[in-house]
Every structure is written in structure tokens, then in C-alpha cells.
N, C-alpha and C positions, 0 to 999 in steps of 0.2 A: 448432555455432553457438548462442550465447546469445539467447534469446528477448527482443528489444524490448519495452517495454512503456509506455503511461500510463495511471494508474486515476485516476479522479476522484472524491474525495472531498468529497459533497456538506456533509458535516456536516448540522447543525440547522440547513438552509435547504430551501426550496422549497413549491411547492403546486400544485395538480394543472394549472394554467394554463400555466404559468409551465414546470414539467416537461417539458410535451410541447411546446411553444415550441423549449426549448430543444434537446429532442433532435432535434425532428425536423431542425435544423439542422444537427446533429453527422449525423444519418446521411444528410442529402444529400451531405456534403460528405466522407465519409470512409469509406463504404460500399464504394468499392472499393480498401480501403488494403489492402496486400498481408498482409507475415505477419504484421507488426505488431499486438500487441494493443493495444485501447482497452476500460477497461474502467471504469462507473460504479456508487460505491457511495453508495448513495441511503438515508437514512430508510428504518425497517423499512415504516413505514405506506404506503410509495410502492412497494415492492416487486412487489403486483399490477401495477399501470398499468404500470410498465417494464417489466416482464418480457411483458406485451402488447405492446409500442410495440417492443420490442426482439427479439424471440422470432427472426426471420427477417432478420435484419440480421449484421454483422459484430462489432458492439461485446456485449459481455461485461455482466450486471452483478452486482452484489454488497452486502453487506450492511458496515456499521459498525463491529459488534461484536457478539458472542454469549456464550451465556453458557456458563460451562464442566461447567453437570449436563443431563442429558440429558430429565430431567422433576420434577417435584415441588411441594413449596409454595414456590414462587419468584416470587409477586407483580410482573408486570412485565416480567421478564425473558424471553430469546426464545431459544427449544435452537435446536441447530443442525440438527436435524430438521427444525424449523419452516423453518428457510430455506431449506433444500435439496427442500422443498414448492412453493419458485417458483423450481427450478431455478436456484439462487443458486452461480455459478463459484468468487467470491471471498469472502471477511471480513477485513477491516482488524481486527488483535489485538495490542493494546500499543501502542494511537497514545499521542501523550504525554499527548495532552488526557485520555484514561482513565487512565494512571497516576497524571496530577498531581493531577484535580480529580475521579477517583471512585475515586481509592485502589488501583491496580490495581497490583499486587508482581508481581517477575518470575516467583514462581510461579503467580501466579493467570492469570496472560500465557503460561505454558507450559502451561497447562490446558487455555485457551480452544484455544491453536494445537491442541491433541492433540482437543479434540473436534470440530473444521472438518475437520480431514483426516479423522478418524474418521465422518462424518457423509459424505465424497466430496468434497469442496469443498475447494481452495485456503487456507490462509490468508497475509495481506501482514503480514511479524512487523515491527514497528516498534521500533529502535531509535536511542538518537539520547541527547546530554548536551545538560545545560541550559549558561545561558552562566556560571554559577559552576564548575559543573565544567569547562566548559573553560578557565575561567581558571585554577584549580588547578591544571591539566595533569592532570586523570582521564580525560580523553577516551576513552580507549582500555581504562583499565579499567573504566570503568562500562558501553559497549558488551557488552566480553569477559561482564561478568558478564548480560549480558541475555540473550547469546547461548548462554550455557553453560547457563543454566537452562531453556533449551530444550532445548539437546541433550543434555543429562544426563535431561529424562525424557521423551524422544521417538525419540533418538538423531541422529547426522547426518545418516546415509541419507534422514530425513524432510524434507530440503531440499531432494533431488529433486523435491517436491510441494511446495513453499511459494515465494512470492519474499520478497525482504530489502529493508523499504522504509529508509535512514539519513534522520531527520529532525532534525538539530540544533534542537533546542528555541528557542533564540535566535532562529532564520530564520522561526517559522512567523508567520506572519501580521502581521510586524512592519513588512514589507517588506527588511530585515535578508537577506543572502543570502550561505552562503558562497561563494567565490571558487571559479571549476573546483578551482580546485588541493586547496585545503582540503577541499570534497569528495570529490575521486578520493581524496587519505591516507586519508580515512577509511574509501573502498568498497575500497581497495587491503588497506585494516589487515583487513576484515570479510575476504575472499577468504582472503588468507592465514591466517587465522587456521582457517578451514572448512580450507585447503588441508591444513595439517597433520593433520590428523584424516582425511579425506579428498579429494584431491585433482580426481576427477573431478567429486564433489557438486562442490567450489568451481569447478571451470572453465564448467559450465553452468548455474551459479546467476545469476538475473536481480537482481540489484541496485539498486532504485530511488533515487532523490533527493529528498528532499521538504521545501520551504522557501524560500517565497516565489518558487517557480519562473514565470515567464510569461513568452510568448510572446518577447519581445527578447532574451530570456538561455537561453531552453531548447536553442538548438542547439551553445549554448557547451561547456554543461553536459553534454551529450547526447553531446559529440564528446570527452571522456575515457573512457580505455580500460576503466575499469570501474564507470562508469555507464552501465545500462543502460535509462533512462528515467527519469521520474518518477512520483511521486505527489501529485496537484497538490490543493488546497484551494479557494481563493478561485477562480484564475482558472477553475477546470472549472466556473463558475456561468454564465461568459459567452463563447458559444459562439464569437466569432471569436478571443478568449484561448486559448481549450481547443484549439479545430482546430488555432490555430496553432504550440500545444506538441507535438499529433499527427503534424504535418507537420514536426515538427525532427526526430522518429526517425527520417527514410529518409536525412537528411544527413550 
């Protein structure tokens, strides 16, 4: 069986009030969710405080983005050592918002995954077209190539350890959503594509959704054959949204 999952991507929001507000709402409410994972990735600076508030509870959390040297004169940036110092499960690597607006190429996206898994930690590989290439009809090849530059220097086997979040670019935060249907082609096209290379990685690879997901649509979304949750943005900010996309996994 394919593992469920939602991870919340807090982006560049929050503050230490406001944080534990919120979670402690998610883990009243979802602390006895079964195998289903929930899992939040939070601003590097909020890492301590979650990983306190969170340590004994069910939900997961995780980091944004890391960087892909392991130490050096790198002003700023945060190894994956450093994260795995507060017991950090997951890293979000190659959301679009890093490729588009900090330059991130698929190889510098195959790096970051290779030092998250090298560090013990998950990473959520994101890929996803923006809405010109889907109008062109690339959809499929610009995916393939994000996916290949992964497994060309990590290999496939390393998808055992990683999930597949697809984020249509157009969808995120626009309110813009694709249709079930247009998503599963697309989690169907990711699968087979893994499947050829190897088939058992692609049958227990978790697959997420991510775009414009909330609470009225996530169990739509959630009830095609190869999605296997979300990766949600906006709504994991506002906990009866978030619950409410947690509670579409058991449907």
C-alpha cells in the first residue's frame, strides 16, 4: 500500500504566536489520525519551536529548502546537517517558487534531493509546468526532464526514500485548480514513467498534488487512483482548511 500523505507548506508566513495557535489546533484534532501522514514545513527560524510543540505528537515536520554543499562560505544558506539537528523528516526541493524566482535548474534540484537523503531526511521533489508550457503542449516533457535529472544522478531506487509532489505552476496560489482528471494524467504520466525504469519504486511511490488544494476539493482530488495526497500552501495556514484536507485522506 501506498503511503497517504499532507505536508504543509508554510512558505514565508508565520510568527511564534500565531505558530503554536495554529498547531496546537491541528494536533487536537488529528493526533489520533491513523497511518496517514501530516506533515509541516515551516521557515528554517521556526524549526526549534515546532520541533518542541511537535516532538510527541503524530504530525511530522520539515524544512523548505536546503542547500546542496554540506559546509563552507555559503552566507545564509542552511546544509542539511543543520536540519537534521531538529530532527527535520522532510525538505520541500524544487518547489517552483525556487526554480522561478531563485534560479534553481534541475540540476542544482538534483543536488539539493541528493544531500536531504544523504543527511537521512526525506526530500518532497517538486515538479510541475508553468501555464505557457502547458499551453504548448510540454507538459510532459518538461516534468520527464525534471524527473530525469534526478534519477540520472541519484538513480531510481532513490524514490524509495523521496515523495513526488506535481505542482502545476498555474494552480498555485491563484486559486486556478487543475480538474481531478488533469491531475491524475499527470500523477498517471509521473508513475509510468518511474514504472519503466522500475516498477516496484513506481507502485509505492507517494505522489502528491499541490495547487490551490482546499478543503471543498481535496477529497475529490484525493479519490483519484494516483494521487496520493497533497502538498498544500495557503490553506495549511488556517487550521480548520488544513484539518479539513487531512480528513479527506481516510475517504
Amino acid at each position: 500500500m501506498r503511503k497517504k500523505m499532507v505536508a504543509g507548506n508554510w512558505k514565508m508566513h508565520g510568527n511564534l504566536v500565531e505558530n503554536k495557535q495554529l498547531l496546537d489546533a491541528v494536533i487536537a484534532d488529528l493526533n489520533g489520525l491513523g497511518e496517514d501522514l501530516v506533515v509541516v514545513c515551516v521557515p528554517y527560524v521556526y524549526l526549534p519551536s515546532v520541533q518542541n510543540q511537535l516532538q510527541n505528537t503524530k504530525i511530522a515536520w520539515g524544512a523548505q529548502n536546503v542547500s546542496q554543499h554540506e559546509k563552507g562560505a555559503y552566507t545564509g544558506e542552511i546544509s542539511a546537517s543543520m536540519l537534521s539537528d531538529f530532527q527535520c523528516q522532510y525538505v520541500i526541493v524544487g518547489h517552483s517558487e525556487r526554480r522561478m524566482l531563485f534560479s534553481e535548474d534541475n540540476h542544482v534540484v538534483a543536488e539539493k534531493y541528493v544531500a536531504t537523503q544523504n543527511a537521512g531526511m526525506t526530500p518532497i521533489l517538486c515538479v510541475g509546468e508553468t501555464l505557457e508550457q502547458r499551453e504548448a503542449k510540454v507538459t510532459e516533457q518538461v516534468i520527464e526532464q525534471q524527473l530525469m535529472s534526478v534519477i540520472s544522478l541519484a538513480g531510481v531506487e532513490s524514490l524509495n526514500k523521496a515523495v513526488i509532489a506535481y505542482e502545476p505552476v498555474w494552480a498555485i496560489g491563484t486559486g486556478k485548480t487543475a480538474t481531478p482528471e488533469q491531475a491524475q494524467d499527470v500523477h498517471a504520466f509521473i508513475r509510468e514513467k518511474i514504472a519503466k525504469q522500475n516498477l516496484s519504486v513506481a507502485n509505492q511511490l507517494t505522489i502528491l498534488y499541490g495547487g490551490s488544494v482546499k478543503g471543498n476539493n481535496a477529497s475529490e482530488l484525493f479519490s483519484m487512483p494516483d494521487i496520493d495526497g497533497g502538498l498544500i500552501g495557503g490553506a495549511s495556514l488556517i487550521a480548520n482548511d488544513f484539518i479539513a484536507i487531512c480528513r479527506a485522506l481516510r475517504h
